[in-house]
Backbone as CSV, one residue per row, in Angstrom:
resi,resn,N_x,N_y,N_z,CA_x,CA_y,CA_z,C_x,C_y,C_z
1,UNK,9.655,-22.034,12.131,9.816,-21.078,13.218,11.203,-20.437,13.195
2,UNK,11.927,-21.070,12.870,13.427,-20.768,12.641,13.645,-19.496,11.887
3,UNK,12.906,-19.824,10.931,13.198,-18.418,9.822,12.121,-17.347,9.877
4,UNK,11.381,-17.259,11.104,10.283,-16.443,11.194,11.328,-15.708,12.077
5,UNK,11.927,-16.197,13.016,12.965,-15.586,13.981,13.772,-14.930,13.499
6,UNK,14.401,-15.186,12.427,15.412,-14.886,11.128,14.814,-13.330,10.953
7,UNK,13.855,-13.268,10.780,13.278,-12.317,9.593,12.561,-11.463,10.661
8,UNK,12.404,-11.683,11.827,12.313,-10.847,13.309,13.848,-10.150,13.548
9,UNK,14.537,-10.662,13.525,15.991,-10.442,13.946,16.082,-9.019,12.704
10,UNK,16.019,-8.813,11.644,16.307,-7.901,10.989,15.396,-7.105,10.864
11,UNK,14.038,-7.333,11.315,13.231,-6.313,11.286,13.844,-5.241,12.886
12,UNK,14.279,-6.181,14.057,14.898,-5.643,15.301,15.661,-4.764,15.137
13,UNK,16.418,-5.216,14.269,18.066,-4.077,13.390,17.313,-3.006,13.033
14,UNK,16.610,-2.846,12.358,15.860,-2.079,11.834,15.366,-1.094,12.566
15,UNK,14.843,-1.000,13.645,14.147,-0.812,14.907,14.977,-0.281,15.634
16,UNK,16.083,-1.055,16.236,16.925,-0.343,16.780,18.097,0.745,15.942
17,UNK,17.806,0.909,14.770,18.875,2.165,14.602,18.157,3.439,14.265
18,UNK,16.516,3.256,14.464,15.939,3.871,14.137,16.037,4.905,15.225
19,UNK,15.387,3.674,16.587,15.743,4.460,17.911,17.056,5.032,18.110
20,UNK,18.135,4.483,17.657,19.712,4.877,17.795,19.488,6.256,17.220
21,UNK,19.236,6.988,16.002,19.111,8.218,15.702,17.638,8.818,15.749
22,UNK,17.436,8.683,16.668,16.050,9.461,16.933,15.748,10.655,16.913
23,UNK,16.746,11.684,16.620,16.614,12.930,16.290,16.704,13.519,14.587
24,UNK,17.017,12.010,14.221,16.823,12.063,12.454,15.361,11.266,12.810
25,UNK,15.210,10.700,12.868,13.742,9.808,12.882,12.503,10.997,13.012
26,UNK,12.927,11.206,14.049,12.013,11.981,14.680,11.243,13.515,14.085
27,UNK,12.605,14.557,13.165,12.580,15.171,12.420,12.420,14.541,10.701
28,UNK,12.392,13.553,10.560,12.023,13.312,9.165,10.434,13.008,9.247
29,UNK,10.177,11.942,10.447,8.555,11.978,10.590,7.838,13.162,10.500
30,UNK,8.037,13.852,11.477,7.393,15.333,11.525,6.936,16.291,10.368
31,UNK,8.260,16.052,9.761,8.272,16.649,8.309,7.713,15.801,6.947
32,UNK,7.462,14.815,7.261,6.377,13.382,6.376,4.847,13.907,6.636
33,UNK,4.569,14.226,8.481,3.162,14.204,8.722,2.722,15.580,8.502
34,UNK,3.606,16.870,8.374,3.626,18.232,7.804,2.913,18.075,6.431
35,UNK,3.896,17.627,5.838,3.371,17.319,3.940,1.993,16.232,3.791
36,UNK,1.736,15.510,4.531,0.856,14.307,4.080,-0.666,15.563,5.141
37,UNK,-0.533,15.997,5.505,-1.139,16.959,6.568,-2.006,17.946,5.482
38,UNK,-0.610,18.543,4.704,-1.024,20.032,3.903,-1.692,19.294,3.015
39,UNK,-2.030,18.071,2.354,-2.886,17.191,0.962,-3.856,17.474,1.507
40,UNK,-3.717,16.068,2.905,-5.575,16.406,3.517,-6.187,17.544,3.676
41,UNK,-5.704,18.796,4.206,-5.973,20.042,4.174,-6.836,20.750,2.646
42,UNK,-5.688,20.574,1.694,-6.351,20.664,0.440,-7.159,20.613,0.071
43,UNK,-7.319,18.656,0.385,-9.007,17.845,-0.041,-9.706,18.211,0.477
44,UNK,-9.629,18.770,2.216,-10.771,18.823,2.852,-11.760,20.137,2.199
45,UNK,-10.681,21.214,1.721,-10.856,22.992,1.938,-11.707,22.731,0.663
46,UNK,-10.867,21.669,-0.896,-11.768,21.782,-1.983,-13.193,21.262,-2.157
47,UNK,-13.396,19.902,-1.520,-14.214,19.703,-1.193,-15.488,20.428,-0.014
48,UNK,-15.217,20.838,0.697,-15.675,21.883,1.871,-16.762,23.421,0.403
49,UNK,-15.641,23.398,-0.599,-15.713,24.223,-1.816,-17.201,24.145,-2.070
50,UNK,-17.392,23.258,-2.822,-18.066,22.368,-3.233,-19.147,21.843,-2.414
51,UNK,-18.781,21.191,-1.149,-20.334,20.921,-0.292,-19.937,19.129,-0.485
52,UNK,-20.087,18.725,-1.978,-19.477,16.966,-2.106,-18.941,17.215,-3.526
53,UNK,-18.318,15.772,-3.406,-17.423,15.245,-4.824,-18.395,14.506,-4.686
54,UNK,-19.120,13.897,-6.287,-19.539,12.554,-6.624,-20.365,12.153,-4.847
55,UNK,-21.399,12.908,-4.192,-21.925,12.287,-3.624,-20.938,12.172,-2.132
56,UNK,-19.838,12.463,-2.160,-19.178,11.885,-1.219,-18.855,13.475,-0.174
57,UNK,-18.647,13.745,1.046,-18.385,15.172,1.455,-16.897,15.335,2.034
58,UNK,-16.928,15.839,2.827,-15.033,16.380,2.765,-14.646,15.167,3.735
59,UNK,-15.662,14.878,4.995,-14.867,13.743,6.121,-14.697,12.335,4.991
60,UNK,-15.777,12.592,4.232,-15.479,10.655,3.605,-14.199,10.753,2.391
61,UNK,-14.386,11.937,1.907,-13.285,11.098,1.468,-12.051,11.968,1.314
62,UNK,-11.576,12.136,2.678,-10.217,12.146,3.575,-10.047,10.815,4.549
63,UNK,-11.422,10.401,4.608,-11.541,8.656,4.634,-10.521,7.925,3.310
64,UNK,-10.980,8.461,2.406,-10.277,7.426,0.719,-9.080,7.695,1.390
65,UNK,-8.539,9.338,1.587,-7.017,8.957,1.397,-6.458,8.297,2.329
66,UNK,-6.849,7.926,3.967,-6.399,7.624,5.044,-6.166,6.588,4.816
67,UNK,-7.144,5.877,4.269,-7.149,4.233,3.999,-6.036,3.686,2.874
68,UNK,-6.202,4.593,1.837,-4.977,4.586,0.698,-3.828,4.493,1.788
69,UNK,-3.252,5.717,2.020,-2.221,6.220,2.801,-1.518,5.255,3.908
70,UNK,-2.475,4.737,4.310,-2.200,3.871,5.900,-1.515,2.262,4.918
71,UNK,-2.528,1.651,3.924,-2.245,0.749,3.544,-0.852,0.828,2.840
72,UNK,-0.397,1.755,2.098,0.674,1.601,1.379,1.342,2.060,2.486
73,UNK,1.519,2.571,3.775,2.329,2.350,4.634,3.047,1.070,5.348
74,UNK,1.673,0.422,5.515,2.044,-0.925,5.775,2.868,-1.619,4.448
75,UNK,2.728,-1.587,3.333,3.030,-2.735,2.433,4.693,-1.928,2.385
76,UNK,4.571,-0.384,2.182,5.846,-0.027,1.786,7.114,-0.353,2.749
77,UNK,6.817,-0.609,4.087,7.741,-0.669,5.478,8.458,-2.194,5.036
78,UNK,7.897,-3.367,4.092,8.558,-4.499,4.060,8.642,-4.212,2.434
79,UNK,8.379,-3.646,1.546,8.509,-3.690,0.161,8.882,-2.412,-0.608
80,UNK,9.469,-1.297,0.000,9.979,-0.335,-0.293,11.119,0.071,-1.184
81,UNK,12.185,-1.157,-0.160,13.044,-1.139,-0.554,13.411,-1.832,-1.652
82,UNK,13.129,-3.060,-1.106,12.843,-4.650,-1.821,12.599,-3.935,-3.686
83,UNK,11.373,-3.837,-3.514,11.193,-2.743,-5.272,12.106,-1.904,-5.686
84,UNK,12.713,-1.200,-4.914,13.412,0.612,-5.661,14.703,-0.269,-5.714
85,UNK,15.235,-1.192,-5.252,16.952,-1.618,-5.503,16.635,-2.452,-6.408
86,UNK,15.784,-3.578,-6.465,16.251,-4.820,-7.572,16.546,-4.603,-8.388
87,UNK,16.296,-3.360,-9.299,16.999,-3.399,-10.890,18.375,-3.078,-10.396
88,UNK,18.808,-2.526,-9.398,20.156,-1.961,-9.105,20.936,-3.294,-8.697
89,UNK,20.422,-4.270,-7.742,21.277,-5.435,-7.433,21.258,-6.346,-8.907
90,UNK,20.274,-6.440,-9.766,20.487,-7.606,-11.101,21.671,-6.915,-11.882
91,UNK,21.777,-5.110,-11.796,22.755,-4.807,-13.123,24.065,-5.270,-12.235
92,UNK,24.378,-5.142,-10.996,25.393,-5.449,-10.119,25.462,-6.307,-9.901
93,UNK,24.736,-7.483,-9.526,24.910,-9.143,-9.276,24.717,-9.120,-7.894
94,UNK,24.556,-7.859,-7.532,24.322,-8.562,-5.851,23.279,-8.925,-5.023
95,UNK,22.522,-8.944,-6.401,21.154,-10.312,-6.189,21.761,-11.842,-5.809
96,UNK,22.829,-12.262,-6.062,23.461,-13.841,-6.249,23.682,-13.877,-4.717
97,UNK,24.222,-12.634,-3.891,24.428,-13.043,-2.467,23.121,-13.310,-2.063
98,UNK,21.920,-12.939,-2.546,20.496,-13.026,-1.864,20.136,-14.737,-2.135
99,UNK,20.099,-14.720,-3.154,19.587,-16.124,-3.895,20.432,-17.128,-3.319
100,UNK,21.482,-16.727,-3.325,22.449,-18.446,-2.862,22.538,-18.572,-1.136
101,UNK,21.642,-18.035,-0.227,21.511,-18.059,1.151,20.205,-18.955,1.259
102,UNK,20.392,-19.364,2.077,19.274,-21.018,2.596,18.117,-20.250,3.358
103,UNK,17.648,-18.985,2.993,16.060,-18.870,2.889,15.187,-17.958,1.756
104,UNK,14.297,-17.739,2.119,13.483,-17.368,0.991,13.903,-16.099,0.497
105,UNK,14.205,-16.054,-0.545,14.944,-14.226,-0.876,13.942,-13.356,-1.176
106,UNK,12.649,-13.855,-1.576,11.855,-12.022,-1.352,11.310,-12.007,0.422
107,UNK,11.315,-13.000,1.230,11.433,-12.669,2.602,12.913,-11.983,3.079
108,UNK,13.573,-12.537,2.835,14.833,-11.846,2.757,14.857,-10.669,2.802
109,UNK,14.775,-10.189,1.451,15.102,-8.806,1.091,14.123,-7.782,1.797
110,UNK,12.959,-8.331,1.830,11.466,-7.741,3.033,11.819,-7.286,4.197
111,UNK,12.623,-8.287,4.811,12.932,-8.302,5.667,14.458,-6.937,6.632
112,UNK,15.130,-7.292,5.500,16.286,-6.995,6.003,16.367,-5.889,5.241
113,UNK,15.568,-5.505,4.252,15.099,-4.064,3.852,14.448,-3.246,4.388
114,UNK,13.650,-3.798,5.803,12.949,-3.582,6.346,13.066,-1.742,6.935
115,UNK,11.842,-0.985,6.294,11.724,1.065,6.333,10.795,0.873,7.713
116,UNK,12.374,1.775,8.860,10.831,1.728,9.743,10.217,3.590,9.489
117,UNK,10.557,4.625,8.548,10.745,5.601,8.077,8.968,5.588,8.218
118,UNK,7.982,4.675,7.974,7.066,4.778,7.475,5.838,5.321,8.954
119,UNK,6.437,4.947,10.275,6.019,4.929,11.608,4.800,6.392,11.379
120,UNK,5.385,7.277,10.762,4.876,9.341,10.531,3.216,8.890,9.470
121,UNK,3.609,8.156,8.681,2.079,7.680,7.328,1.109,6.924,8.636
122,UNK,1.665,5.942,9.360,0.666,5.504,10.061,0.232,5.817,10.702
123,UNK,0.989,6.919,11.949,0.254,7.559,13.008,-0.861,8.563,12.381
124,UNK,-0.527,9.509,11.714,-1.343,10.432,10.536,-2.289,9.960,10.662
125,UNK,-2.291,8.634,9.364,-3.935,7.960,8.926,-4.580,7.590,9.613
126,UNK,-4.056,6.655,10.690,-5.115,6.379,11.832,-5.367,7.330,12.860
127,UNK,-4.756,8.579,12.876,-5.469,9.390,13.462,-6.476,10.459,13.021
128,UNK,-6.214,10.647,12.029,-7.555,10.557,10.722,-8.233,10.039,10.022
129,UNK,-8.092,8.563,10.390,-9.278,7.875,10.428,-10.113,8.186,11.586
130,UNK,-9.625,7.667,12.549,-10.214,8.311,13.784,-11.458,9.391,13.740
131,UNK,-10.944,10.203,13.640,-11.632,11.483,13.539,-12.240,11.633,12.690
132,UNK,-12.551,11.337,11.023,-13.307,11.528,10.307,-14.936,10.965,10.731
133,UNK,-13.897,9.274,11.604,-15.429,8.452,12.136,-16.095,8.926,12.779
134,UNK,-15.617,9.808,13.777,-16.216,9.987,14.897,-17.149,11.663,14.408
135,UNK,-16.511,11.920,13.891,-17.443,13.327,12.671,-18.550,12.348,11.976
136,UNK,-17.899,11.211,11.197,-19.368,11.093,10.549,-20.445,10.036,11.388
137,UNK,-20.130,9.923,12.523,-20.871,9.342,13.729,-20.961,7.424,13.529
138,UNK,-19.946,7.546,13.168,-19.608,5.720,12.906,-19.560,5.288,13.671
139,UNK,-20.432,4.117,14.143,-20.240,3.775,15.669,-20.004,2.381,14.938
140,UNK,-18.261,1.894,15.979,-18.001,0.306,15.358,-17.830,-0.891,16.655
141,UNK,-18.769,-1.869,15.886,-18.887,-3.188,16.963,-17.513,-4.077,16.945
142,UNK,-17.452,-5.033,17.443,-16.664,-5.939,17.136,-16.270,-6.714,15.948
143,UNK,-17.072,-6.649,15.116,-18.061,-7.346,13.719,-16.867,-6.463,12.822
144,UNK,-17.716,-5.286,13.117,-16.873,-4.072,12.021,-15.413,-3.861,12.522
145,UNK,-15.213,-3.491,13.696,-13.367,-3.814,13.673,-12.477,-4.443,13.525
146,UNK,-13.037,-6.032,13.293,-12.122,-7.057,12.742,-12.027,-6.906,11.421
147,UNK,-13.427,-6.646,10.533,-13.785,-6.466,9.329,-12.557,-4.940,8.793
148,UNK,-12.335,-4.199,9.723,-12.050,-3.143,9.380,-9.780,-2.997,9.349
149,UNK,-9.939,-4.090,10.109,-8.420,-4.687,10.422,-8.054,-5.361,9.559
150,UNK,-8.603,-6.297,8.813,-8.969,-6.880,7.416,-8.837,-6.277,6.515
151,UNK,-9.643,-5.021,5.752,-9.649,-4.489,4.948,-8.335,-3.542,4.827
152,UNK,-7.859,-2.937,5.911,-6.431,-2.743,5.981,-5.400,-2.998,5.307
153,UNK,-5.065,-4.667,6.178,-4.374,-5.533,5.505,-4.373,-6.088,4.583
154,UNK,-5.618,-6.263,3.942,-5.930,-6.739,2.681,-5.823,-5.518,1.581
155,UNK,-5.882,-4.435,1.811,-5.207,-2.792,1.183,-3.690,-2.944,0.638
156,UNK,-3.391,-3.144,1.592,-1.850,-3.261,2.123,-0.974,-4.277,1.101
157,UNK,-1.669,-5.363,1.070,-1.096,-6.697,-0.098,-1.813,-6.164,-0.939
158,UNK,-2.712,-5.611,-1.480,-2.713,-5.279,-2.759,-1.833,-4.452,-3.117
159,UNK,-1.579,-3.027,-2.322,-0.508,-2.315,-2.567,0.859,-2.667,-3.162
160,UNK,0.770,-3.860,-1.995,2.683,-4.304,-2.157,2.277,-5.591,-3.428
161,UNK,1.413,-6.140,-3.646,1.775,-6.896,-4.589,1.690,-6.051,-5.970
162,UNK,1.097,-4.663,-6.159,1.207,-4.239,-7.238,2.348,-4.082,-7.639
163,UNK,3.074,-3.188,-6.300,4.238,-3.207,-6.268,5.374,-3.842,-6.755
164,UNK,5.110,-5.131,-6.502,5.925,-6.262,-6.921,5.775,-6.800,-8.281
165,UNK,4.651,-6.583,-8.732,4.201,-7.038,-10.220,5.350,-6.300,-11.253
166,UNK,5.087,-4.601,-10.766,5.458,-4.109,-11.496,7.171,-3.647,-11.725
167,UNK,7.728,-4.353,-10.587,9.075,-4.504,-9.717,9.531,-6.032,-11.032
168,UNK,9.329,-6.729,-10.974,9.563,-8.655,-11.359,10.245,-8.094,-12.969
169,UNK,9.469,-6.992,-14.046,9.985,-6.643,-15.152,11.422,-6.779,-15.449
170,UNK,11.638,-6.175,-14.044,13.718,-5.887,-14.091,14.428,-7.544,-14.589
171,UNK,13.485,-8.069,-13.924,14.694,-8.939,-14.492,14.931,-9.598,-16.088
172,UNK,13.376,-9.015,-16.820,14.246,-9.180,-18.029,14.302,-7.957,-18.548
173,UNK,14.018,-6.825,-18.096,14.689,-5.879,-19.033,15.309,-4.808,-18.336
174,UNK,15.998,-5.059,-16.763,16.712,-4.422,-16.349,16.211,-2.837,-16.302
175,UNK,16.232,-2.228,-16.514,15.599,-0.492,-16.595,14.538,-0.861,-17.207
176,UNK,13.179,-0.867,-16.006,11.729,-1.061,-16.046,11.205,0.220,-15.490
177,UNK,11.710,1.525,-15.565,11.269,2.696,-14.601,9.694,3.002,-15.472
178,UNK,9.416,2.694,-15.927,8.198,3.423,-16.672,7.226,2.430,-16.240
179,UNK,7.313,1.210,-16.305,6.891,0.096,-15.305,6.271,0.182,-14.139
180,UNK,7.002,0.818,-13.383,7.485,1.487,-11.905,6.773,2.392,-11.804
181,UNK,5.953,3.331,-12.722,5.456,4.646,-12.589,4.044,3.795,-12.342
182,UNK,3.930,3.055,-12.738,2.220,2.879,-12.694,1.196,2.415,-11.541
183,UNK,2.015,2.297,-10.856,1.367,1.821,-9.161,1.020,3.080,-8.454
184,UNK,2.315,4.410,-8.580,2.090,5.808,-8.313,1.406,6.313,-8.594
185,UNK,0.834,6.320,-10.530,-0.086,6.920,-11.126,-0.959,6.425,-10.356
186,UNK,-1.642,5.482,-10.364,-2.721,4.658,-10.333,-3.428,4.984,-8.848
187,UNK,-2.566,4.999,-7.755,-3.010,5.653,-6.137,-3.587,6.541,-6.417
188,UNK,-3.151,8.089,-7.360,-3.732,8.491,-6.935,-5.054,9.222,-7.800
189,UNK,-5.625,7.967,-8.432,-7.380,7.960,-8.922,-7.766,7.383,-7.276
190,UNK,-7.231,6.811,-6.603,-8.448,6.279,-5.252,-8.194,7.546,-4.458
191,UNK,-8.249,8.389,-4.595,-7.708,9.516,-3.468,-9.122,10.324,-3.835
192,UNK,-10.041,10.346,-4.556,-11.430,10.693,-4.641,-12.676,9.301,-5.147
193,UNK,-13.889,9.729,-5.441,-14.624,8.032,-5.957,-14.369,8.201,-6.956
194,UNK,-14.216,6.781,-7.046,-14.153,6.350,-8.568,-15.318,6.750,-9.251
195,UNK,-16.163,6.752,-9.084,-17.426,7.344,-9.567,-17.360,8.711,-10.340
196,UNK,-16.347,9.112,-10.265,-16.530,10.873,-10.334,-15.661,10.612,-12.075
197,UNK,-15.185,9.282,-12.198,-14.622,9.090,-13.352,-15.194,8.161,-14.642
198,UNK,-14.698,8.098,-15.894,-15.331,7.321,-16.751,-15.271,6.229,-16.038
199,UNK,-16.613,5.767,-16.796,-17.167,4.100,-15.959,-15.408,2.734,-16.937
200,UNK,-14.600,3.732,-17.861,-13.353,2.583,-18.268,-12.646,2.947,-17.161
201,UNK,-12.541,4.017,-16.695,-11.371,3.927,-15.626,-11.768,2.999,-14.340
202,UNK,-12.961,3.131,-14.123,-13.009,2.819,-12.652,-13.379,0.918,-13.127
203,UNK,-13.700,0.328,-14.192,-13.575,-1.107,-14.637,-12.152,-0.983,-14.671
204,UNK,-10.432,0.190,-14.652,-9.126,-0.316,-14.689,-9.165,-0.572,-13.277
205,UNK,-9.826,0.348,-12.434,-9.390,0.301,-11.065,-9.853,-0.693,-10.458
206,UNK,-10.466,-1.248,-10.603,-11.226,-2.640,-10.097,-11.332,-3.631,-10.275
207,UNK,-10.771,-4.181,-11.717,-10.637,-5.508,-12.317,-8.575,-5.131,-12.687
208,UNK,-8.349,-4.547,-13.438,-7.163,-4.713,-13.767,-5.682,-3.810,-12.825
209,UNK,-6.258,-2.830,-12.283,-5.376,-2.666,-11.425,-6.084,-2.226,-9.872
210,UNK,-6.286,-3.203,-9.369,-8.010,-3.198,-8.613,-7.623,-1.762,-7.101
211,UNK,-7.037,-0.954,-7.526,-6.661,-0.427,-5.945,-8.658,0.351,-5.011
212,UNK,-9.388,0.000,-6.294,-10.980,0.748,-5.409,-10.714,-0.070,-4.787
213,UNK,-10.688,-1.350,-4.245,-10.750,-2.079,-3.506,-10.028,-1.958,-2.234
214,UNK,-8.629,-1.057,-1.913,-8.274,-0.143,-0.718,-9.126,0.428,-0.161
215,UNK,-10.115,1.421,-0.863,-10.808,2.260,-0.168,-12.067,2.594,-0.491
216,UNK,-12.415,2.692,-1.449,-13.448,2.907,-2.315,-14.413,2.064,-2.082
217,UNK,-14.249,0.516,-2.273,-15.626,-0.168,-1.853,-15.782,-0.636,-0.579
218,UNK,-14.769,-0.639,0.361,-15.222,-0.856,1.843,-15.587,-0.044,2.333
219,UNK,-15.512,1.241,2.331,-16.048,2.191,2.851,-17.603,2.033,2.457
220,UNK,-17.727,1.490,2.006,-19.648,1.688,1.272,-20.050,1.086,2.348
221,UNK,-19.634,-0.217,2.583,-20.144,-0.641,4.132,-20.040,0.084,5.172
222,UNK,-18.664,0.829,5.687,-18.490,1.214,7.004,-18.992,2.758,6.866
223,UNK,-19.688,3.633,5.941,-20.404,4.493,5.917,-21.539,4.568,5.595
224,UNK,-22.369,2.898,5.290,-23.688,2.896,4.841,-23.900,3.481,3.392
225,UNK,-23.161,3.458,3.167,-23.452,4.088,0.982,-23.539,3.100,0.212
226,UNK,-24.249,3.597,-1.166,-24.634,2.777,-2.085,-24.373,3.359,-3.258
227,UNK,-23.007,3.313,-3.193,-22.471,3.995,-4.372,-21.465,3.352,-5.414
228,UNK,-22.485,2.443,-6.472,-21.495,1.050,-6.550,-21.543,1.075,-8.085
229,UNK,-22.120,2.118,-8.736,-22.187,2.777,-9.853,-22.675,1.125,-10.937
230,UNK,-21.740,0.366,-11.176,-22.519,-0.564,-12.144,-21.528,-1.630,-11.352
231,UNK,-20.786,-1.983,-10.224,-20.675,-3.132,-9.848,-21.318,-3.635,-8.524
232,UNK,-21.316,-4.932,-8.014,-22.336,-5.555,-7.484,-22.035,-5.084,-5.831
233,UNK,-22.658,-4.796,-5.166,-22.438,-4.774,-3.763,-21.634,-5.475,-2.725
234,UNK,-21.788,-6.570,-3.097,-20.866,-7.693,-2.542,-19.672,-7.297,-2.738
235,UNK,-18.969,-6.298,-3.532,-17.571,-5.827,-3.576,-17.313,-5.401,-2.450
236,UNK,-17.807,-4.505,-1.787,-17.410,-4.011,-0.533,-16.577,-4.934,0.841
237,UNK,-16.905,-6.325,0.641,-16.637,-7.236,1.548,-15.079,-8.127,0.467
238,UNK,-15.091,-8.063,-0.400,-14.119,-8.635,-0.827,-12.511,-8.446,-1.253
239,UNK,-12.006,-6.990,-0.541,-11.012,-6.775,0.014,-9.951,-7.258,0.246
240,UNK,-10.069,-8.570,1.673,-9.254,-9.074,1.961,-8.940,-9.972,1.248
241,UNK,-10.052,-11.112,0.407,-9.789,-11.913,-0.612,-9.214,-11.849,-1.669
242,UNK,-9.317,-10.166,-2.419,-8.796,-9.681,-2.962,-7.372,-9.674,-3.178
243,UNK,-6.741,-9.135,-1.722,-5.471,-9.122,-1.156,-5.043,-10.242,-1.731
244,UNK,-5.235,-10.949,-1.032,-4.401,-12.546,-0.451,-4.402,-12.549,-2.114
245,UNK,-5.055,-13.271,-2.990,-5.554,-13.455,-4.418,-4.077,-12.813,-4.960
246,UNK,-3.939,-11.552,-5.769,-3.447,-10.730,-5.627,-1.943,-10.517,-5.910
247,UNK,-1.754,-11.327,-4.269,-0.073,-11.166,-3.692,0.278,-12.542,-4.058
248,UNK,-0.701,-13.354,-3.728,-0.425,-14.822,-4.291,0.162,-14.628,-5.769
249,UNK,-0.223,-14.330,-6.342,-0.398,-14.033,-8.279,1.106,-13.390,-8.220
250,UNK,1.141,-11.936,-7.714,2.173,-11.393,-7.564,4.058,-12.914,-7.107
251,UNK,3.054,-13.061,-6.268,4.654,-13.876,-5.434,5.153,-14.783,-6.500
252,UNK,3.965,-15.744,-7.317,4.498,-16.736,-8.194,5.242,-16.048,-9.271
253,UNK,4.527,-14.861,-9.843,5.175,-13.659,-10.745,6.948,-13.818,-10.673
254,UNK,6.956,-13.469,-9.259,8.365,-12.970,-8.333,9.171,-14.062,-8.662
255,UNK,8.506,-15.567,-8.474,9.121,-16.599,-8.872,9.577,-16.873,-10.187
256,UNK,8.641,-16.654,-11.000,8.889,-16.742,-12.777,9.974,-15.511,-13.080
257,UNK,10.227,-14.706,-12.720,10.949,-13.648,-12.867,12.385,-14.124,-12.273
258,UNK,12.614,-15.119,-10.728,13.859,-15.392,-10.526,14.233,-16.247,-11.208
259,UNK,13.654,-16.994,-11.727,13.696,-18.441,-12.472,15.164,-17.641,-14.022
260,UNK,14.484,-16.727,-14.033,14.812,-15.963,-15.313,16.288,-15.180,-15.290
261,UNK,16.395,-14.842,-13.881,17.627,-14.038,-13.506,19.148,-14.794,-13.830
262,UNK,19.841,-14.087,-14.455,21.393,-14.246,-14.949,22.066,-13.190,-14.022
263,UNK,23.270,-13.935,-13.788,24.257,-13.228,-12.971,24.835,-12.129,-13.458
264,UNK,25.182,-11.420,-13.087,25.892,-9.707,-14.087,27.798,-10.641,-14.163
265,UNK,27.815,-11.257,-13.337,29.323,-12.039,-13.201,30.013,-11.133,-12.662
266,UNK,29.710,-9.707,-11.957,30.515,-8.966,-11.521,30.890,-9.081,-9.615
């Protein structure tokens, strides 16, 4: 409990300087939900083009990106930072102040790295989630909103543990940026169905860099589709297991990678 408080305390810092300049906050959001605004716009108008992508029509999948969008909001607000500095603290050493403090250093750095920048991605998506549902007449029980709070979060750790997979490189080869590109690339194949692509890509997106599993196969449930091209149905529900799975794999990664870290001595 001690160090849950710990790691509250800097998410608070966080929080409060956000509110402290709220007229930067406030104008950088605006200008986040402007740009993330003019995409959906895009998808909706090309698709709208068209009538459907792959079966799918303009509300579902501005569904894909909401769900994309929202989840890497969540993962990026504690792992943003945490990823884009570590190669910068190993060439500097000021990874050693992290490591030699008496708690966990990728909570740590989660923590006290903590982007509340991300507040503009979440309001957005869930308010287009919202609205796509209520267009495509989704009516949700209790069943489906826990299920749907789940799949979220379980989005979310996949996100950030890709994140992190592809983050852990630095420490043995220090400048991993090409590394780094592939979590970016990779988002954005889920931003339409996988379906609409070779049946190798969408076996990368699902077994080896699994992000359908953000959006792509839960939605089959919460829109009634059966669009599962050659994998089994039961994907749709396995999401959150996914997650957890995943980040677990990822975290021990994180571990084998500190195990490995040398001081710069600077």
């Amino acid at each position: 409990m001690y160090y849950l408080r710990l790691y509250w305390e800097f998410i608070k810092i966080s929080l409060k300087t956000m509110v402290e300049y709220r007229a930067e906050t406030l104008a950088m959001g605006i200008a986040q939900i402007f740009g993330y605004l003019a995409n959906f716009i895009v998808v909706a108008v090309m698709v709208s083009k068209f009538q459907t992508m792959g079966g799918w029509n303009a509300y579902e999948i501005m569904l894909l990106y909401a769900f994309n969008l929202l989840s890497y909001a969540l993962s990026s607000m504690f792992l943003y930072r945490t990823c884009n500095n570590l190669a910068g603290q190993i060439r500097t050493g000021e990874l050693d102040s992290v490591i030699t403090k008496p708690t966990n250093p990728l909570a740590y750095l989660c923590t006290s790295g903590f982007v509340t920048g991300y507040w503009a991605h979440i309001i957005l998506s869930v308010c287009l989630m919202c609205f796509c549902f209520i267009k495509l007449g989704v009516v949700f029980t209790v069943s489906k909103t826990v299920l749907l709070i789940l799949v979220i979060l379980g989005g979310a750790l996949i996100q950030g543990a890709l994140n992190l997979i592809t983050t852990v490189p630095a420490f043995w080869f220090v400048k991993s940026n090409a590394i780094r590109e592939i979590p970016w690339t990779a988002r954005s194949f889920i931003e339409y169905p996988i379906t609409i692509y070779h049946k190798a890509v969408q076996f990368l997106l699902t077994f080896v860099v699994p992000y359908a599993f953000i959006s792509f196969f839960p939605l089959q449930y919460f829109l009634g589709k059966n669009d599962f091209s050659f994998f089994h149905p039961a994907f749709q529900f396995l999401t959150p297991a996914v997650g957890i799975v995943l980040f677990f794999l990822a975290y021990r990664f994180w571990l084998c990678g500190l195990k490995h870290y040398n001081s710069s001595g600077s």
